[in-house]
C-alpha positions as CSV (number, residue, x, y, z in Angstrom):
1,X,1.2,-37.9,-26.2
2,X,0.7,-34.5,-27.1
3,X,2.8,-31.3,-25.8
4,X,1.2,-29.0,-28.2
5,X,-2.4,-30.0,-27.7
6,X,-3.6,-26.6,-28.8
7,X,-7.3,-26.9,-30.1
8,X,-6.9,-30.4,-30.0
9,X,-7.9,-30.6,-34.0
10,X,-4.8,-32.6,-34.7
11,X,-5.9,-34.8,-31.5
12,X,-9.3,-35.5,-32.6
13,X,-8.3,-36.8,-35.9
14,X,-5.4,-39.2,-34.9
15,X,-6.2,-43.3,-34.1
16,X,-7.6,-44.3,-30.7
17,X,-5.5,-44.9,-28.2
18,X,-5.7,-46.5,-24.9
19,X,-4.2,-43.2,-22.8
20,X,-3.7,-39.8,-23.6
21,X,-1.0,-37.6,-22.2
22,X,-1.8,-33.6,-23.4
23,X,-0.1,-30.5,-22.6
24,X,0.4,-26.9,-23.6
25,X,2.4,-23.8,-22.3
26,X,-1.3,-21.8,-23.0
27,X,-3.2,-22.4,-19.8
28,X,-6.5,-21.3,-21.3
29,X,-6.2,-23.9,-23.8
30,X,-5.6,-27.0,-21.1
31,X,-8.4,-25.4,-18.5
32,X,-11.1,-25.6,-21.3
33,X,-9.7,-28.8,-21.7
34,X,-10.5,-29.9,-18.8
35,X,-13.9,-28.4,-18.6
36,X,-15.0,-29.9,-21.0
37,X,-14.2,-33.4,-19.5
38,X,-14.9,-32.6,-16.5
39,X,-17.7,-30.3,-16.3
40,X,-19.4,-30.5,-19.9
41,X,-23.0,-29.6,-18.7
42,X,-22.0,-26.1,-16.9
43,X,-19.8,-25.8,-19.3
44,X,-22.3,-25.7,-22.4
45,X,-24.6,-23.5,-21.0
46,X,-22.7,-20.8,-19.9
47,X,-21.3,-21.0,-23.8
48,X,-25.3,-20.7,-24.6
49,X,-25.5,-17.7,-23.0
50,X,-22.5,-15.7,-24.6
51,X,-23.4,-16.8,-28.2
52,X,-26.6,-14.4,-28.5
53,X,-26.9,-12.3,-31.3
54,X,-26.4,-9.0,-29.2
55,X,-23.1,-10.5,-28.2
56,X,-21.9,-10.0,-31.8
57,X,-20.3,-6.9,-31.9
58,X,-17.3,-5.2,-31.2
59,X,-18.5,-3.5,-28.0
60,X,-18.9,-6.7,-26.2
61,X,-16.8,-8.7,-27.5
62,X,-14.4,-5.9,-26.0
63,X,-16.2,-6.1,-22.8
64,X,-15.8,-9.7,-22.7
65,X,-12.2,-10.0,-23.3
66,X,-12.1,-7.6,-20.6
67,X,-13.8,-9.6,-17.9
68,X,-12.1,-13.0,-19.7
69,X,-8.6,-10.8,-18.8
70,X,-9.4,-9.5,-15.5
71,X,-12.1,-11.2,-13.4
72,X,-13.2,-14.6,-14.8
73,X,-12.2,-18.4,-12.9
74,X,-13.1,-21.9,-13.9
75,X,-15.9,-22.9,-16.3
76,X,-17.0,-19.3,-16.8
77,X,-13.6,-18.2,-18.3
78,X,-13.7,-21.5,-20.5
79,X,-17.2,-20.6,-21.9
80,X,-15.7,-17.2,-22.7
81,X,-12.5,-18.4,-24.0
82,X,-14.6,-20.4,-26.5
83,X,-16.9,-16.9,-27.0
84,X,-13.7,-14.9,-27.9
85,X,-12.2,-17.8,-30.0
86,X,-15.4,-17.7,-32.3
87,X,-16.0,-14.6,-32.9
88,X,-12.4,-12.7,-32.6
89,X,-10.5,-12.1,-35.7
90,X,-9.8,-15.3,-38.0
91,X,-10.2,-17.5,-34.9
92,X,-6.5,-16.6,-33.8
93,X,-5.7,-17.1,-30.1
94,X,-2.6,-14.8,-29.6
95,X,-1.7,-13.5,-25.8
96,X,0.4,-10.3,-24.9
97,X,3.5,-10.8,-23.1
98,X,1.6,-10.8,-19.9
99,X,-0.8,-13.5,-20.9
100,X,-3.8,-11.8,-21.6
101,X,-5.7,-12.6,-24.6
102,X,-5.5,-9.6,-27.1
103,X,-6.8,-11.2,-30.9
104,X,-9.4,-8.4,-32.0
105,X,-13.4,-8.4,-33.0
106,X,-13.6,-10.4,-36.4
107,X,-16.7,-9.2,-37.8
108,X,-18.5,-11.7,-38.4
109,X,-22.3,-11.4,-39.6
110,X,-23.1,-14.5,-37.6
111,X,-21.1,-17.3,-35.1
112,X,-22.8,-20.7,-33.8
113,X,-22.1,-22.0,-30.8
114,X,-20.1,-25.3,-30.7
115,X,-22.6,-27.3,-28.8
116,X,-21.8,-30.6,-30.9
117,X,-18.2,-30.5,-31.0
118,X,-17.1,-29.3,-26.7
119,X,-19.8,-32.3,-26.8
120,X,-17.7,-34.8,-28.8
121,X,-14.3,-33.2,-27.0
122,X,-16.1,-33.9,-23.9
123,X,-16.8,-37.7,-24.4
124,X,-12.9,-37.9,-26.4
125,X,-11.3,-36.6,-23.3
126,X,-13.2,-38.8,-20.6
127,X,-11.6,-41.6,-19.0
128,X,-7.7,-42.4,-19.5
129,X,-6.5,-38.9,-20.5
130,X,-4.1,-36.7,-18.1
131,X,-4.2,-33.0,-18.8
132,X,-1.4,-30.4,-17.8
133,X,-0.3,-27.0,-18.5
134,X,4.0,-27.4,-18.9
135,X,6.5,-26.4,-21.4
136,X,6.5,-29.4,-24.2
137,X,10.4,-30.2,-22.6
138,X,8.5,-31.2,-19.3
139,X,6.0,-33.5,-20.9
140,X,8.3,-35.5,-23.1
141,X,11.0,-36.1,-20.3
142,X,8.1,-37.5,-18.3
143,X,7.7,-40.5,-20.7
144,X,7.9,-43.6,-19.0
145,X,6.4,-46.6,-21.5
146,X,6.5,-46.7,-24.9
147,X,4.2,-44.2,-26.6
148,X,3.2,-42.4,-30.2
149,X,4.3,-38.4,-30.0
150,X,2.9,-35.7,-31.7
151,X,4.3,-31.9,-32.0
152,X,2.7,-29.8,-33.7
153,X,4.9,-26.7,-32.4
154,X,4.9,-22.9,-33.1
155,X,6.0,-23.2,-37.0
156,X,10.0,-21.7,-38.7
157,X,9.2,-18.7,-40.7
158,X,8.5,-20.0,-43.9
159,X,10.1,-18.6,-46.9
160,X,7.0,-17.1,-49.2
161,X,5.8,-15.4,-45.8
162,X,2.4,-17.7,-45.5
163,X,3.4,-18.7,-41.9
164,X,0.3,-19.0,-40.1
165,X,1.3,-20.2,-36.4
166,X,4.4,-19.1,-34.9
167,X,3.0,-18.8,-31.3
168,X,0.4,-18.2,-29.2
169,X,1.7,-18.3,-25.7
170,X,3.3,-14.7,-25.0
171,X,6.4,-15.6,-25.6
172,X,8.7,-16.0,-28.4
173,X,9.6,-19.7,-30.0
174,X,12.8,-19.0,-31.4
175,X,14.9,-21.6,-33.2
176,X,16.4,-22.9,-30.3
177,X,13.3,-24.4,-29.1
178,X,12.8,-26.1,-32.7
179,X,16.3,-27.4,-32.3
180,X,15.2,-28.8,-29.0
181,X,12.5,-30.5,-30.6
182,X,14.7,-32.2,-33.3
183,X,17.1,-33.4,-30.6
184,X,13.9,-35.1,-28.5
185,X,12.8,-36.5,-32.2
186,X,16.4,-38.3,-32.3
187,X,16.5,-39.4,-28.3
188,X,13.3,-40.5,-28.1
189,X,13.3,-42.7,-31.3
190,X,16.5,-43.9,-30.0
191,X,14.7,-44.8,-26.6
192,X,11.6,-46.7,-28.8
193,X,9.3,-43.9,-29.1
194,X,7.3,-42.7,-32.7
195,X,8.1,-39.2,-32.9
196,X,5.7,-36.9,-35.8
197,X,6.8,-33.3,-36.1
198,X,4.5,-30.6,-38.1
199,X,6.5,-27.8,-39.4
200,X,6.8,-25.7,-42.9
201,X,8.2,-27.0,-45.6
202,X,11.6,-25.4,-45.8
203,X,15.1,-25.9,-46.0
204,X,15.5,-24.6,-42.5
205,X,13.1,-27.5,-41.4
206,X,14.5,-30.1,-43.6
207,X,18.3,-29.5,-41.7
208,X,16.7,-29.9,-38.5
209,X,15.2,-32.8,-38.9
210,X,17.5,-34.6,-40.8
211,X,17.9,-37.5,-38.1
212,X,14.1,-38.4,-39.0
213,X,13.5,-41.6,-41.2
214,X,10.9,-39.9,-43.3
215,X,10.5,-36.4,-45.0
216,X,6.5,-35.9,-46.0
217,X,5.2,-33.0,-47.5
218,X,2.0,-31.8,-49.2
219,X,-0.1,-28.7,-50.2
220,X,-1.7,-26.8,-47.5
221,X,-3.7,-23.4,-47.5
222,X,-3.2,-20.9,-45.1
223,X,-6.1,-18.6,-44.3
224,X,-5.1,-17.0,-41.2
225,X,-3.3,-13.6,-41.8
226,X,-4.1,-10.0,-41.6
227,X,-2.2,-9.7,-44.9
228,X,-4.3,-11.3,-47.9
229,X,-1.2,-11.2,-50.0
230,X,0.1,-13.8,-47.6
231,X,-2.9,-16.2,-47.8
232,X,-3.2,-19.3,-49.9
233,X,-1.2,-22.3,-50.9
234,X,1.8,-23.5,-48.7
235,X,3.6,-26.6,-48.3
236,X,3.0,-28.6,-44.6
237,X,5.8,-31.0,-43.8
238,X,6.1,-34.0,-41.4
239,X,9.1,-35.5,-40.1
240,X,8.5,-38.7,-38.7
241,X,11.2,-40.4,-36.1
242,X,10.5,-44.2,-35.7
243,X,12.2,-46.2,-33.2
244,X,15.6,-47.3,-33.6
């Protein structure tokens, strides 16, 4: 299970398992999702025909996050989700307060399309794997057997300032909802679940989840800021809840 699905990178990389729960508060995120499980081939080539050369500039890409805002429904708006995700500024998807996308042009001198990998999402997602768009609290009080959770939320502030996800929804993720995640890591272990939370390494973190069995840290480096003093090493940490 997964209430922070996101770009399903942290998804992609984690063991096989037999069923997959996966949710997200960003709606765009769980509809391309499901377009790509459900409707790969129409999915692919409208992506085809947004990633064209003339398509790389600032002009359309403002045009296209217009339309993506405004106009767009099913697989088109996926294909252009995945347009504006490539080629908008350091690949950040960040929403206004009214839920329309707003990450500007990034500039770069070329962008591929991601034939191969909405391929291998495609054939992840097929079969056993339920999709929703809920608040994280929804989606772990719907647990029903035992099962392996991972939350990788909206990050604390981290102290040297090289936070590079916060939030991407609209809306604010304060510390309330990061104490509401520790207090799930305890309940659920005590209920016989495997909790893993991703957060910075900080002593903010640390306090909160200091009902977890196991503290691990390690060196990651953070490329996404408009600030290139606040790029470079940082330390990930993972608190890991087993059952009790």
């Amino acid at each position: 299970m997964e209430p922070f699905v996101g770009s399903a990178g942290l998804l992609l990389n984690a063991p096989r398992s037999r069923r997959y729960i996966l949710s997200d508060i960003n709606h765009h995120l769980t509809e391309l999702l499901l377009a790509a499980r459900d409707h790969l081939p129409e999915l692919a080539k409208e992506v085809k025909k947004l990633f064209r050369p003339e398509n790389n500039c600032a002009d359309r890409f403002n045009e296209i996050r217009q339309i993506f805002n405004t106009e767009l429904s099913g697989v088109k708006k996926s294909a252009a989700f995945v347009y504006l995700n490539r080629h908008c500024f350091n690949g950040v998807v960040r929403c206004n307060r009214a839920g329309a996308f707003n990450t500007a042009f990034g500039r770069r001198s070329s962008v591929t399309a991601p034939l191969e990998e909405l391929t291998s999402l495609g054939k992840f997602l097929a079969g056993a794997t339920k999709i929703e768009t809920c608040d994280f609290e929804q989606t772990l009080g719907g647990i029903r057997r035992p099962s392996i959770v991972l939350m990788d939320s909206p990050y604390l502030p981290s102290e040297d300032g090289k936070t590079c996800f916060t939030g991407y929804a609209g809306t604010s993720f304060g510390i309330d909802r990061h104490n509401a995640i520790a207090n799930w890591g305890v309940q659920l272990s005590e209920a016989g679940h495997y909790v893993f939370v991703f957060n910075n390494d900080s002593p903010a973190a640390r306090q909160l989840h200091s009902g977890a069995q196991e503290i691990h840290t390690w060196p990651a480096y953070r490329k996404v800021s408009s600030n290139v003093a606040t790029r470079g090493m940082a330390q990930e940490f993972l608190a890991v809840y087993r059952p009790r």
